[in-house]
N, C-alpha and C positions, 0 to 999 in steps of 0.2 A: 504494500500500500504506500509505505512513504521511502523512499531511496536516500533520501538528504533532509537531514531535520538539522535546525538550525535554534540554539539555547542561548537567552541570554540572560548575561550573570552582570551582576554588580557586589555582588558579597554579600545580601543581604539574606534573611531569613526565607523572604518570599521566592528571592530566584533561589535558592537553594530545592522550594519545594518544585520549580519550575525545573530543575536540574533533575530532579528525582523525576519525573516525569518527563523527561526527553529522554535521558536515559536509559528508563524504561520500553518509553515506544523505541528507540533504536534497538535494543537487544533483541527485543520480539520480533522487529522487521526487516532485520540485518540491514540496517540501516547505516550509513555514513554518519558521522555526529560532528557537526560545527560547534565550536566553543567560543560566545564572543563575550568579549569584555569595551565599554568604550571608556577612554582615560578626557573625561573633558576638563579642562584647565579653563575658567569661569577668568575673563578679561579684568586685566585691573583698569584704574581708574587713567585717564590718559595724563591726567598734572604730576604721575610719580615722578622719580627722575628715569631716564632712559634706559639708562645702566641697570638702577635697580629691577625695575619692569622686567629686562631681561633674564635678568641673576635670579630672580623668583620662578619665572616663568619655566626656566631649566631646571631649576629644583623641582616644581610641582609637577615637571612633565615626566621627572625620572621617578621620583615616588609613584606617582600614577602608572608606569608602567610596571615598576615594583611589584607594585598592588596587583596589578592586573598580571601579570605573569604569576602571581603564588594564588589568584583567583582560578586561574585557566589549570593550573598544575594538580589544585587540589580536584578540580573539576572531572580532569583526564583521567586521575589515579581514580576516581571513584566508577567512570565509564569504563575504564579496563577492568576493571575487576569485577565489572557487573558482563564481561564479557564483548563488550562492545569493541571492535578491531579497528573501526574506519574513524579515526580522528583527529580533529584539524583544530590550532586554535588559531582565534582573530582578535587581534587587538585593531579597533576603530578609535578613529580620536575626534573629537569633537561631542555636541549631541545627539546623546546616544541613537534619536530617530534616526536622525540622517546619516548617521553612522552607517545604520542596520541596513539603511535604503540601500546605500553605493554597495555593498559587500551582494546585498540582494540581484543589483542589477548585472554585476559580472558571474555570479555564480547561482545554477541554480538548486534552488532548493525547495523540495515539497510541503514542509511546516516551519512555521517557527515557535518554540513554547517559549511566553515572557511569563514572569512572577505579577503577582497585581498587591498593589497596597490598604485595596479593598478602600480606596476614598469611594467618597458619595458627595450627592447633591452639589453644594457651592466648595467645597473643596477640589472636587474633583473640575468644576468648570473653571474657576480660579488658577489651581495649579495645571490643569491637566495629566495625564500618563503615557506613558513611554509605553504601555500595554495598549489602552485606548488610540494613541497615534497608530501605531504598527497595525490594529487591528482594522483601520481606516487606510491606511497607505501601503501594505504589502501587498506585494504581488503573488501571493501564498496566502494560504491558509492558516489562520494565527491563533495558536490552542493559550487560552489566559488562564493559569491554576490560581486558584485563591491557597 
């Protein structure tokens, strides 16, 4: 049924359970399993000074990959041992949607599982979600685990 499922993780509790559920459908459908993490480093303010702008910016982009490399790691090491063989990670950098799009448009893939934060009503139109976007803008099929 699905060839290419495609998970994404931010570390948090919910993509974990979004994790547990990709992994799943892949092991049952001898599926391929994408692993993406996106590192977005949030714009400072433009009056810093230049230098420091920069000097932060290299910081928070190397943590962020940090991060995201021991996110995708622990991710892997749990898909291997649930038996799963076909596995790739991605680190995307920017916001996370647009991230997920570009990675979407060159490769293709049959689902995507996101984690959801279970917002509602004016929180969720306020902030919106990285679930909700995906589930409006992929070109796939978008399984949302609470």
């Amino acid at each position: 049924m699905f060839n290419k499922i495609m998970v994404a993780l931010d570390g948090s509790e919910h993509a974990a359970q979004a994790m547990e559920m990709g992994i799943g459908l892949a092991s049952r459908c001898d599926a391929g399993l994408i692993l993406f993490h996106a590192v977005h480093v949030h714009p400072f303010r433009s009056d810093y000074d230049l230098m420091v702008v920069r000097s932060a910016r290299e910081v928070f982009e190397r943590i962020g990959r940090e991060q995201a490399d021991a996110i995708l790691a622990e991710a892997e090491h749990v898909a291997r041992q649930a038996g799963v063989s076909s596995i790739s990670r991605v680190v995307g950098e920017g916001d996370p949607v647009k991230a997920m799009l570009k990675i979407l448009a060159d490769v293709p893939v049959d689902l995507v599982v996101v984690g959801t934060r279970g917002l509602s009503g004016l929180q969720e139109i306020a902030l919106g979600s990285v679930a909700h976007k995906m589930s409006v803008a992929a070109p796939c099929p978008v399984l949302i685990v609470k």
